[in-house]
Short mmCIF file of the C-alpha atoms (twelve columns), coordinates in Angstrom:
data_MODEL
# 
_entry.id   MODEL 
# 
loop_
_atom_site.group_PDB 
_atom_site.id 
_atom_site.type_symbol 
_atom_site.label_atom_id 
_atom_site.label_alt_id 
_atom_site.label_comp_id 
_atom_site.label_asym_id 
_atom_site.label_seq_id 
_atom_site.Cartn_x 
_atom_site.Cartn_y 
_atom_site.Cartn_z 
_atom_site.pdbx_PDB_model_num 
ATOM 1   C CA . UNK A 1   46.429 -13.349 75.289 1 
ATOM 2   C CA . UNK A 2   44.931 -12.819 72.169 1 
ATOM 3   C CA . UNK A 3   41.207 -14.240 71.017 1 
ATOM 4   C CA . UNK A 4   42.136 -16.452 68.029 1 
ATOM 5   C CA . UNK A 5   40.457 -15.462 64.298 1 
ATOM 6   C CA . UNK A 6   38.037 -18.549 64.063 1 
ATOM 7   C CA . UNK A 7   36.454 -18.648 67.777 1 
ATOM 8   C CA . UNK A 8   36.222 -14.634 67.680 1 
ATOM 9   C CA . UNK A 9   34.305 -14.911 64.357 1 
ATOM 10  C CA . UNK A 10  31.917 -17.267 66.258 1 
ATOM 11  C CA . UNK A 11  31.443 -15.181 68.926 1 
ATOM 12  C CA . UNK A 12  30.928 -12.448 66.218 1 
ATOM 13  C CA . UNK A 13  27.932 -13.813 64.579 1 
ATOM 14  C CA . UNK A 14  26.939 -15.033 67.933 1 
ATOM 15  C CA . UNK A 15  25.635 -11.271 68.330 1 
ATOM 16  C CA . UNK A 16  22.807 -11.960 65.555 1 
ATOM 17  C CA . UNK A 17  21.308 -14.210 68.162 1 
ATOM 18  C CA . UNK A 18  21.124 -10.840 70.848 1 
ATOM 19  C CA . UNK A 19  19.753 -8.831  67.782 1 
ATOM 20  C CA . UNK A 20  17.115 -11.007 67.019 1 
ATOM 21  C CA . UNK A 21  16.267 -10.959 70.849 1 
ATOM 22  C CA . UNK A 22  17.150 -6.500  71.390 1 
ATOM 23  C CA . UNK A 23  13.410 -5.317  70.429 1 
ATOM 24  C CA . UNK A 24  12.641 -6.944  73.997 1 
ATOM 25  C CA . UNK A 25  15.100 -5.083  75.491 1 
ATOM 26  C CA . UNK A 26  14.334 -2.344  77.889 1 
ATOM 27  C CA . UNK A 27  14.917 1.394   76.316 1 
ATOM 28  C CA . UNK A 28  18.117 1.776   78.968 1 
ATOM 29  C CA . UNK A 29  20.083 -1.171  77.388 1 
ATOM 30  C CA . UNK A 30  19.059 -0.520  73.760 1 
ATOM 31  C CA . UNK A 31  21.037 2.628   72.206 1 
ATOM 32  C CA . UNK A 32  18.532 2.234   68.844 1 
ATOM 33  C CA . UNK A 33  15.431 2.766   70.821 1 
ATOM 34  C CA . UNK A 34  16.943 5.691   72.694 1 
ATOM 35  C CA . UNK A 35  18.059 6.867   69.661 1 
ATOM 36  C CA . UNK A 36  14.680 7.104   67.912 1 
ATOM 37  C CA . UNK A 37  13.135 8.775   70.829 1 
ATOM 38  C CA . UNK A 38  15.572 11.721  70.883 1 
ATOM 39  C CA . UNK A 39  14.867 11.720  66.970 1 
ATOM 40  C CA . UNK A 40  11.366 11.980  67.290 1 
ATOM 41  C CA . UNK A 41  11.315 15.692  66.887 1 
ATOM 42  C CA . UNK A 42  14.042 15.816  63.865 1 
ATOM 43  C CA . UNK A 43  11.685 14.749  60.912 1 
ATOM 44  C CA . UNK A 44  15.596 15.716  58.690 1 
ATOM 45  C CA . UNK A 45  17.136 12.645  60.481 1 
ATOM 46  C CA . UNK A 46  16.624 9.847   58.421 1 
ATOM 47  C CA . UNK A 47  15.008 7.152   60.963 1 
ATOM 48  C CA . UNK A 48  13.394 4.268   58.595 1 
ATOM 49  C CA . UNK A 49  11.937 0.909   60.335 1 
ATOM 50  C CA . UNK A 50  15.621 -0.692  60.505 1 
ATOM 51  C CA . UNK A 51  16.938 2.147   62.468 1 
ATOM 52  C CA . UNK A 52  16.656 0.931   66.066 1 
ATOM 53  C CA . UNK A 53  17.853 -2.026  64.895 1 
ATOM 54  C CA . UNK A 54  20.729 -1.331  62.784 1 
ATOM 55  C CA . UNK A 55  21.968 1.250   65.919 1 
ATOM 56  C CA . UNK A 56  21.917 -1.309  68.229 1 
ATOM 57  C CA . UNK A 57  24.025 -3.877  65.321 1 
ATOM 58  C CA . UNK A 58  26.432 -1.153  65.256 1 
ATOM 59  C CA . UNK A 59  27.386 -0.770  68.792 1 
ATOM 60  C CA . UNK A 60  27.679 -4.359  69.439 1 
ATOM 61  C CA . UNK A 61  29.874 -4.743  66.663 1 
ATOM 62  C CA . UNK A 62  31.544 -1.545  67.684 1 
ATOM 63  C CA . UNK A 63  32.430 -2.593  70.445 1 
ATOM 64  C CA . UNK A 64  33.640 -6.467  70.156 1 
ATOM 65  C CA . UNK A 65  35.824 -4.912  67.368 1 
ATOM 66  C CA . UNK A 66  37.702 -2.926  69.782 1 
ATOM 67  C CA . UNK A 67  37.871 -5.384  72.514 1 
ATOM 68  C CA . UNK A 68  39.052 -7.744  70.167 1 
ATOM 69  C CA . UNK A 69  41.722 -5.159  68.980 1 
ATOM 70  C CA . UNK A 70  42.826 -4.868  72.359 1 
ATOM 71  C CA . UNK A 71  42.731 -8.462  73.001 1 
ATOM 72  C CA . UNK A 72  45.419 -9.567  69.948 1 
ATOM 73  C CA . UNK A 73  49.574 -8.756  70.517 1 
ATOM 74  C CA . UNK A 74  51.350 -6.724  68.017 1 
ATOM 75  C CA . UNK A 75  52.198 -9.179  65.287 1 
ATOM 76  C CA . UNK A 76  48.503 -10.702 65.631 1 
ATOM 77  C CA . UNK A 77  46.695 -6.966  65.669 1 
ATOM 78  C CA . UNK A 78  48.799 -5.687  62.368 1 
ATOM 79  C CA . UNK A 79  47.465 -8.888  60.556 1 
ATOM 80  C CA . UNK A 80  44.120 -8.329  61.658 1 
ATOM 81  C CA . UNK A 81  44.701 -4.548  60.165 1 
ATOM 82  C CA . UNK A 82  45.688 -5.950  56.837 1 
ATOM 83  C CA . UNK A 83  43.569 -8.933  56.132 1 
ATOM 84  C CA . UNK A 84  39.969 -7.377  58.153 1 
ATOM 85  C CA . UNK A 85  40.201 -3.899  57.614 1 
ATOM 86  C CA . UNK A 86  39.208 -2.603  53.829 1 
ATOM 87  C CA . UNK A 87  39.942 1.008   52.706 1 
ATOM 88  C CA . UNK A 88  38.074 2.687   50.600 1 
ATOM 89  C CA . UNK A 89  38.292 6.368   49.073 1 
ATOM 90  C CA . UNK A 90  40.954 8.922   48.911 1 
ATOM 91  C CA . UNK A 91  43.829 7.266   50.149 1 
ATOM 92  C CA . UNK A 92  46.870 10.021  48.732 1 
ATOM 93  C CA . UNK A 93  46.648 12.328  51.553 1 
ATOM 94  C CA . UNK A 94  47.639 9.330   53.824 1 
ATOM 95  C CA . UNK A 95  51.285 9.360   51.583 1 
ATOM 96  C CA . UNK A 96  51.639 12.684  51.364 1 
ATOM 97  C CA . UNK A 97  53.957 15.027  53.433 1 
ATOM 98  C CA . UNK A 98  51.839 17.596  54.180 1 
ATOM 99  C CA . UNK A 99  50.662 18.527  57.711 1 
ATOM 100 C CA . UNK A 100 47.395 16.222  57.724 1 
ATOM 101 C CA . UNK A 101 44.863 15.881  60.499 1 
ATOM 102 C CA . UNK A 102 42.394 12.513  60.266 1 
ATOM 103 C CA . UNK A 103 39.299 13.272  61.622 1 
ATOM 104 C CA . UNK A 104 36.692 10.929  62.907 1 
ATOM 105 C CA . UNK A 105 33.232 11.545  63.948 1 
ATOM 106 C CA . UNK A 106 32.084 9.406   67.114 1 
ATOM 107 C CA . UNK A 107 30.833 6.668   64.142 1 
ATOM 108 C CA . UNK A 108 31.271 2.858   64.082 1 
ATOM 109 C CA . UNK A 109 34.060 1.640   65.274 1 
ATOM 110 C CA . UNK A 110 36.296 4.534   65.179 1 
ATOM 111 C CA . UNK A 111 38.965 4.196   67.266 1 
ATOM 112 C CA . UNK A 112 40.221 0.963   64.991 1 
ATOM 113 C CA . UNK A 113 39.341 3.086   62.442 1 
ATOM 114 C CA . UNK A 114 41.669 5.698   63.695 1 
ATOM 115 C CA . UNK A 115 44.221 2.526   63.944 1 
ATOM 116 C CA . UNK A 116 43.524 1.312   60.648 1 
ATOM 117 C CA . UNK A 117 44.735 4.413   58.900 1 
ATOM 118 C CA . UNK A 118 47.872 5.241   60.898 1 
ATOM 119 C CA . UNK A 119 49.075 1.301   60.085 1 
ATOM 120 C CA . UNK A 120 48.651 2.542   56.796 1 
ATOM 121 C CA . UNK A 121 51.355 5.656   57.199 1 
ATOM 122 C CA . UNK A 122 54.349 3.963   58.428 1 
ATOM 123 C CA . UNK A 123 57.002 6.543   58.238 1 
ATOM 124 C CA . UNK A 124 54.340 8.899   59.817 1 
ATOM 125 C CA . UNK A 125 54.371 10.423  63.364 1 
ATOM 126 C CA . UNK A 126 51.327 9.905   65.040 1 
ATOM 127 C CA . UNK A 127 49.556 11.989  67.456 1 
ATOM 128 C CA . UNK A 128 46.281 10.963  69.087 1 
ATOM 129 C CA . UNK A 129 43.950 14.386  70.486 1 
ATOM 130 C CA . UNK A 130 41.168 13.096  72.747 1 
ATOM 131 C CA . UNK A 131 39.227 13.819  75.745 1 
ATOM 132 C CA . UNK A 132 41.353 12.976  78.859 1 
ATOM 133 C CA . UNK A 133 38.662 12.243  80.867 1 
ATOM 134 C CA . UNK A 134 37.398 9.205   78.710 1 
ATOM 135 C CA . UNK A 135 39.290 8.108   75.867 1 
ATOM 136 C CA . UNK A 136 42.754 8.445   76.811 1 
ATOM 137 C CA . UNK A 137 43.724 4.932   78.738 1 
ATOM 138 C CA . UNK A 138 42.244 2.788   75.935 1 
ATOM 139 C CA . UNK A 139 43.687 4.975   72.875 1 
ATOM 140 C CA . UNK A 140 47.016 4.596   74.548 1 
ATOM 141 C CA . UNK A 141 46.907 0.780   75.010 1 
ATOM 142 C CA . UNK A 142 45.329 0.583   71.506 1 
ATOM 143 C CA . UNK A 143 48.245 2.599   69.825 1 
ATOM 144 C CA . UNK A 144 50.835 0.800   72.215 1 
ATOM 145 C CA . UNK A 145 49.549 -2.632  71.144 1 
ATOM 146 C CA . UNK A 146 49.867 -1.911  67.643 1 
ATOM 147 C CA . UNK A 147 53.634 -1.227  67.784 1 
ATOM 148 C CA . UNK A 148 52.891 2.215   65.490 1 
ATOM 149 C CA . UNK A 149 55.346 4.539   66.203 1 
ATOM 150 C CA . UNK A 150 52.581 7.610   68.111 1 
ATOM 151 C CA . UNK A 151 54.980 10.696  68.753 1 
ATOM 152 C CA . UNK A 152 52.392 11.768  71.629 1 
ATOM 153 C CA . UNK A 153 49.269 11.230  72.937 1 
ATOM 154 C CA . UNK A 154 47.334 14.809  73.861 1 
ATOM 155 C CA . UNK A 155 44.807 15.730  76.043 1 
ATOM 156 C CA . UNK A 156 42.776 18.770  77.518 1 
ATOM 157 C CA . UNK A 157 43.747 22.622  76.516 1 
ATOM 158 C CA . UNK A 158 47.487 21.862  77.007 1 
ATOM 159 C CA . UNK A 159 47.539 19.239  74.389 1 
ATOM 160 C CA . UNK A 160 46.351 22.069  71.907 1 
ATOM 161 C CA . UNK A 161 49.888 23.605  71.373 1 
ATOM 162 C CA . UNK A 162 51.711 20.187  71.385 1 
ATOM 163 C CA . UNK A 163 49.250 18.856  68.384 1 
ATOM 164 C CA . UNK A 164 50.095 22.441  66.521 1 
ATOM 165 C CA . UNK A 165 53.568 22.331  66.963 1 
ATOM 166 C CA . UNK A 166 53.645 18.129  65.587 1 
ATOM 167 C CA . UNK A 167 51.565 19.549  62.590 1 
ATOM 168 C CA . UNK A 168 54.194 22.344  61.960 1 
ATOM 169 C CA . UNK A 169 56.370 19.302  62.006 1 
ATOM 170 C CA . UNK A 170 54.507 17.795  58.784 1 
ATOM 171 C CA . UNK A 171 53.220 14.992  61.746 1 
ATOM 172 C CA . UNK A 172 49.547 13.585  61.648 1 
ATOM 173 C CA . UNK A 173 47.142 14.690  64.600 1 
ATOM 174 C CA . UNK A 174 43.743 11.888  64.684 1 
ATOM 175 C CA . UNK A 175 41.197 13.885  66.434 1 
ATOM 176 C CA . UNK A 176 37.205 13.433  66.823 1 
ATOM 177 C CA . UNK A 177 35.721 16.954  66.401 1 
ATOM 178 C CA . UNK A 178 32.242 15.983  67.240 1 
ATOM 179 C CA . UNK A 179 32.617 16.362  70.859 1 
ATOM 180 C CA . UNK A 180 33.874 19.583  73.151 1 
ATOM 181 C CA . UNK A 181 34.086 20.244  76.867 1 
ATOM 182 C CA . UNK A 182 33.948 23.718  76.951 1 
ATOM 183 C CA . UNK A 183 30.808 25.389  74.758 1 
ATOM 184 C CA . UNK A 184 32.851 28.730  75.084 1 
ATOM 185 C CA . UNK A 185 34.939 27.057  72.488 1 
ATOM 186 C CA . UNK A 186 31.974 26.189  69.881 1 
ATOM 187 C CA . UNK A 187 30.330 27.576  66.968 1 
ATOM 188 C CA . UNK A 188 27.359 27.095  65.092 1 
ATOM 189 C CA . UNK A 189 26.535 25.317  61.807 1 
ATOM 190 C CA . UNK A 190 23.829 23.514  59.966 1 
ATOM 191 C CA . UNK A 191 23.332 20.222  60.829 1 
ATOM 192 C CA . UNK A 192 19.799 18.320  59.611 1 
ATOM 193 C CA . UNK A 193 17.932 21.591  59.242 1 
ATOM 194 C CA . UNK A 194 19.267 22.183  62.810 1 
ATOM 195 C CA . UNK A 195 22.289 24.796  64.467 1 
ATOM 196 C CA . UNK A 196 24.787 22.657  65.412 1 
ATOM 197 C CA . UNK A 197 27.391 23.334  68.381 1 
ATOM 198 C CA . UNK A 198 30.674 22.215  67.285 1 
ATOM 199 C CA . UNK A 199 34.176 22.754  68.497 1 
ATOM 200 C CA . UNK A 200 36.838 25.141  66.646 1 
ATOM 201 C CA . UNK A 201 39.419 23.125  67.618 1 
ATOM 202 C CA . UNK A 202 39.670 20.860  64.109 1 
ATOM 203 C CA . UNK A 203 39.399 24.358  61.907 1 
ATOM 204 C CA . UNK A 204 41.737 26.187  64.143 1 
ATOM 205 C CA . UNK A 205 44.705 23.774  63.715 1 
ATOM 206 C CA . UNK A 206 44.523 22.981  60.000 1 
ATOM 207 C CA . UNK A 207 44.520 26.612  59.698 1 
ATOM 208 C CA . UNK A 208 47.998 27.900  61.821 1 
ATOM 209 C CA . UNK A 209 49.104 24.736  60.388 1 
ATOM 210 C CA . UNK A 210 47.706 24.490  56.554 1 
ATOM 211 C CA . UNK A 211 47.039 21.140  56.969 1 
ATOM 212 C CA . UNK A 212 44.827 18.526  55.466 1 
ATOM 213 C CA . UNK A 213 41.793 17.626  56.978 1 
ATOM 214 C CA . UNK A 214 40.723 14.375  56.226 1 
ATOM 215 C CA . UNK A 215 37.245 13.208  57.362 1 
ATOM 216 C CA . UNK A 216 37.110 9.511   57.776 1 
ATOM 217 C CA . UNK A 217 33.993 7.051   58.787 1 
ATOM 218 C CA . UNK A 218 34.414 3.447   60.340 1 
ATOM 219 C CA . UNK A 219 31.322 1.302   59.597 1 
ATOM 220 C CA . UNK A 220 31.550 -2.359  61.229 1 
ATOM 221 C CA . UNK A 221 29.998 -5.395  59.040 1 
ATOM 222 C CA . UNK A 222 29.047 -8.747  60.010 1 
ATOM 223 C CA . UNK A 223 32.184 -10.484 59.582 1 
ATOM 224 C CA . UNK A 224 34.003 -9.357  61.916 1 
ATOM 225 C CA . UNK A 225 35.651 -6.592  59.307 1 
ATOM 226 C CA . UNK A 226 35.872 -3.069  59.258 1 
ATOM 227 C CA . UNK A 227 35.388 -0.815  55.846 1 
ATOM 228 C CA . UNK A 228 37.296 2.546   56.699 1 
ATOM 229 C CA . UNK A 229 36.292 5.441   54.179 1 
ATOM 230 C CA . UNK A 230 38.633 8.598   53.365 1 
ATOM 231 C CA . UNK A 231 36.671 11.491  52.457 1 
ATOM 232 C CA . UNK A 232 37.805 13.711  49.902 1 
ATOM 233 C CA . UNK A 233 40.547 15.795  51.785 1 
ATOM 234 C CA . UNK A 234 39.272 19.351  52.958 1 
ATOM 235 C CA . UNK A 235 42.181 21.687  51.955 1 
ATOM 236 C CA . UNK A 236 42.443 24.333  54.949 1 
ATOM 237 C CA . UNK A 237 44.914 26.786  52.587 1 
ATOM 238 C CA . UNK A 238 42.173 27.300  50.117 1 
ATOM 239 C CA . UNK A 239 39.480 28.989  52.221 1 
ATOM 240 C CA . UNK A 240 39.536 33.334  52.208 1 
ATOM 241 C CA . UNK A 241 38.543 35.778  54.440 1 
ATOM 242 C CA . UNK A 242 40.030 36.460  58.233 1 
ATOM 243 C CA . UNK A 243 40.488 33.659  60.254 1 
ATOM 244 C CA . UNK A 244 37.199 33.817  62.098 1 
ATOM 245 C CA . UNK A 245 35.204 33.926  58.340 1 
ATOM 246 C CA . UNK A 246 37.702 31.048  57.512 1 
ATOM 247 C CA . UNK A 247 37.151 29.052  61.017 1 
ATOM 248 C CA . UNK A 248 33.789 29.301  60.647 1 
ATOM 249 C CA . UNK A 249 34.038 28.179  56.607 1 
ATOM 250 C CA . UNK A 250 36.283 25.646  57.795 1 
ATOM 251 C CA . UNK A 251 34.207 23.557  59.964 1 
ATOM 252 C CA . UNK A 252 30.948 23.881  58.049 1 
ATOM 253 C CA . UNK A 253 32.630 22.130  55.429 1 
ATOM 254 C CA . UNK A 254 33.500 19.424  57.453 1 
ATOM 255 C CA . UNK A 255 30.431 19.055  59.026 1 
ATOM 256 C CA . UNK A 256 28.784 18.832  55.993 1 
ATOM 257 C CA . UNK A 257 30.482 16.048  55.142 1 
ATOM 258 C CA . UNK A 258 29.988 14.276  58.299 1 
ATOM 259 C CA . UNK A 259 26.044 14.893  57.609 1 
ATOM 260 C CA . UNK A 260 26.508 13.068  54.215 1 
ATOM 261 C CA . UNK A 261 27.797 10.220  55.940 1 
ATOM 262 C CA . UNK A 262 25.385 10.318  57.967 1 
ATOM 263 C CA . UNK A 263 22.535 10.756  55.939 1 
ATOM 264 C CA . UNK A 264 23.883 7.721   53.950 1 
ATOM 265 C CA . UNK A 265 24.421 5.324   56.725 1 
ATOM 266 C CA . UNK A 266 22.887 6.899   59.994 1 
ATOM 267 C CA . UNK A 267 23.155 4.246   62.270 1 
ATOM 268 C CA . UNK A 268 26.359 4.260   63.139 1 
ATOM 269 C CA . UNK A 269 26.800 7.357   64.604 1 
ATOM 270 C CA . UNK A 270 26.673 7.581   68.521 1 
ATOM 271 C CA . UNK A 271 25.471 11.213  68.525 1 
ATOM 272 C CA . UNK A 272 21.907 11.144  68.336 1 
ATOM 273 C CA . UNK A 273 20.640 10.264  71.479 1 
ATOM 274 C CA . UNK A 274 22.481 13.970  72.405 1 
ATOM 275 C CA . UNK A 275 21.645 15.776  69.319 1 
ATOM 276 C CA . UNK A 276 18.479 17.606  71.508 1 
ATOM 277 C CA . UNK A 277 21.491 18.644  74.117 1 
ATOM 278 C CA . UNK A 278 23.831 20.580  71.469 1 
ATOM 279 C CA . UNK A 279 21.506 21.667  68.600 1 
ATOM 280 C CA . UNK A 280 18.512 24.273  67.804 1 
ATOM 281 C CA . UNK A 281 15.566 23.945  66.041 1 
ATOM 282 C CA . UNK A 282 15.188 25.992  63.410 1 
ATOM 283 C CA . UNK A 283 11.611 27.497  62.404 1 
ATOM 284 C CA . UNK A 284 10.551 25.901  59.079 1 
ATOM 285 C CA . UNK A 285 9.812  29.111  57.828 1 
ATOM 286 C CA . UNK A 286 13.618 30.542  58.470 1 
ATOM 287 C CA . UNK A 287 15.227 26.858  57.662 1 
ATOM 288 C CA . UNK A 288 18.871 27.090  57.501 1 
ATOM 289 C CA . UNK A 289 20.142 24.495  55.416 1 
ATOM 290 C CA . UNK A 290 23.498 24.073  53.798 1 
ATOM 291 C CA . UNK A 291 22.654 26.831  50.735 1 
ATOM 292 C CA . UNK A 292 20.698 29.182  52.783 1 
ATOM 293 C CA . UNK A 293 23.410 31.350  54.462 1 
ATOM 294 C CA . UNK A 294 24.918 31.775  50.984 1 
ATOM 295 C CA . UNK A 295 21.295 32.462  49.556 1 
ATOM 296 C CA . UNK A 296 20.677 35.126  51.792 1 
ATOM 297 C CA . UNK A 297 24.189 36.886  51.771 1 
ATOM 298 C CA . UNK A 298 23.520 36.709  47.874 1 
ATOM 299 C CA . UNK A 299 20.225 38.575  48.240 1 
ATOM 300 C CA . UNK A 300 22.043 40.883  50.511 1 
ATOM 301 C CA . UNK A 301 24.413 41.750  47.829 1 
ATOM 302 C CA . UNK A 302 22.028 42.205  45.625 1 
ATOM 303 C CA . UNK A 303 20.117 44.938  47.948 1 
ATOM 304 C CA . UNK A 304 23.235 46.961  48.583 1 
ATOM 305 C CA . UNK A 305 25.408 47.127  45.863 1 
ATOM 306 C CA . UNK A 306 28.243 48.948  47.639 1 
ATOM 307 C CA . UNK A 307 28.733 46.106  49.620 1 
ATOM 308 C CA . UNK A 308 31.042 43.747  47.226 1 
ATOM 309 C CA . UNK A 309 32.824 46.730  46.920 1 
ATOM 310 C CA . UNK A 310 33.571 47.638  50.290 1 
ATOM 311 C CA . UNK A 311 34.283 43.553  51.157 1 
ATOM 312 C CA . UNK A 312 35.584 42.515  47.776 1 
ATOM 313 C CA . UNK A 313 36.209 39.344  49.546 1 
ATOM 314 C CA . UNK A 314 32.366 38.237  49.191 1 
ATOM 315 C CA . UNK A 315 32.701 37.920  45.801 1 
ATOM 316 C CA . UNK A 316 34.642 34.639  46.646 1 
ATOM 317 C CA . UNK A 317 32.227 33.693  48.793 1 
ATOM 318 C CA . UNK A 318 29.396 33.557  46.423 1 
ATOM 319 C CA . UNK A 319 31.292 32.168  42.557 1 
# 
């Protein structure tokens, strides 16, 4: 039974009423405040006066937009995709035939974002990679709902050779590669003037698969609409070195651009209450930021001379 458009826009502005009222909520029930408190030792994170606020807007939001998804039958939920949901940014990859993997921070309202885009590839195989243990029964209602065709649905380690071989099919994987189970399975990358712990996975399929990697952010507004950006695709084919240099390369690039987003619009993202958990401080006097590691292998260079010559590939590194 689906919630029809004008009494679920109501109820949609009927949440300004519970944001007016959320700075007397206790710290438990309010993901803003809990937010700010983990931030409180991150002076890079941008937290301005709004912040708590506009966190706690962006769940609720969040939220109502997928219930509602999940509320509304086929015919009623691919309407709501064309006539609610704007996107904005590079939109070829999504026509292209080329291996391409859409991938979504935990950010807004993300798994209608993840919807959103597949509506928009309809001669596309679509397979969904998420955590078994938590998003798997509501992705698979969401993508059975929508009546888009979703060649599989993956889970846990197994699910890693089934998303490589639908990529080596020219398929599209959606995957969020800002969580992990296993921290075996991590590296480390700068992240606010912090060292990030960040699964392969993401950087480890475009590259057996030299597919597209195409970042994409799902910000909730008051009207019961969605604006879904495309990032600039991140082209896994154009990266050098051996595939732990290009792994590595790989995923710092796309967490980079997660950080813009973020830096941009930093409410929306649902990490920062665990930020403490799965990053490192960095001394202010060693900051790593995103030029650093390249400053310092330039100044390396520069020190030994023989060095290019021996790993000719560095030269690449640093043009």
């Amino acid at each position: 039974m689906s919630i029809p458009i004008p009494p679920a826009r109501f109820a949609y502005a009927l949440l300004d009423l519970l944001l007016r009222l959320s700075p007397l909520l206790p710290e438990r029930w309010h993901a803003g405040k809990r937010a700010r408190r983990a931030l409180r030792h991150c002076p890079e994170v941008p937290v301005a006066p709004w912040f708590e606020r506009r966190v706690f807007a962006s769940r609720l939001r969040s939220a109502f937009l997928l219930r509602y998804a999940l509320s509304l039958n086929g015919i009623a939920l691919r309407r709501f995709l064309d006539e609610n949901v704007r996107c904005i940014g590079s939109s070829w990859p999504l026509q292209e035939r080329k291996p391409l993997i859409l991938a979504a921070p935990h950010y807004g309202a993300a798994a209608v974002g993840f919807l959103a885009a597949a509506h928009r590839m309809p001669n596309r195989k679509i397979n969904v990679y998420y955590d078994e243990t938590r998003r798997g029964p509501l992705l698979t209602r969401l993508f059975d709902r929508s009546g888009i065709e979703t060649a599989g649905l993956l889970g846990g380690t197994s699910g890693v050779v089934g998303a490589l071989r639908a990529l080596r099919r020219g398929e599209c994987l959606i995957i969020m590669p800002d969580a992990f189970a296993d921290i075996a399975r991590t590296l480390v990358v700068p992240f606010f003037g912090r060292l990030l712990r960040v699964p392969a996975g993401t950087a480890y399929l475009a590259l057996r698969s030299r597919a597209l990697i195409v970042p994409v952010f799902a910000r909730p507004d008051r009207r019961l609409r969605l604006c879904v950006e495309l990032d600039a695709p991140i082209d896994a084919g154009r990266f050098a070195g051996d595939d732990a240099q290009r792994t590595f390369m790989i995923t710092r690039a796309l967490i980079a651009r997660f950080e813009a987003a973020f830096r941009t619009e930093p409410a929306h993202w649902h990490g920062w209450e665990n930020l403490h958990r799965f990053s490192t401080a960095v001394d202010p006097a060693h900051r790593v930021d995103l030029d650093e590691p390249l400053r310092l292998l330039r100044a390396k260079c520069e020190s030994i001379p023989d060095l290019l010559q021996e790993i000719p590939e560095l030269a690449m590194l640093l043009e």
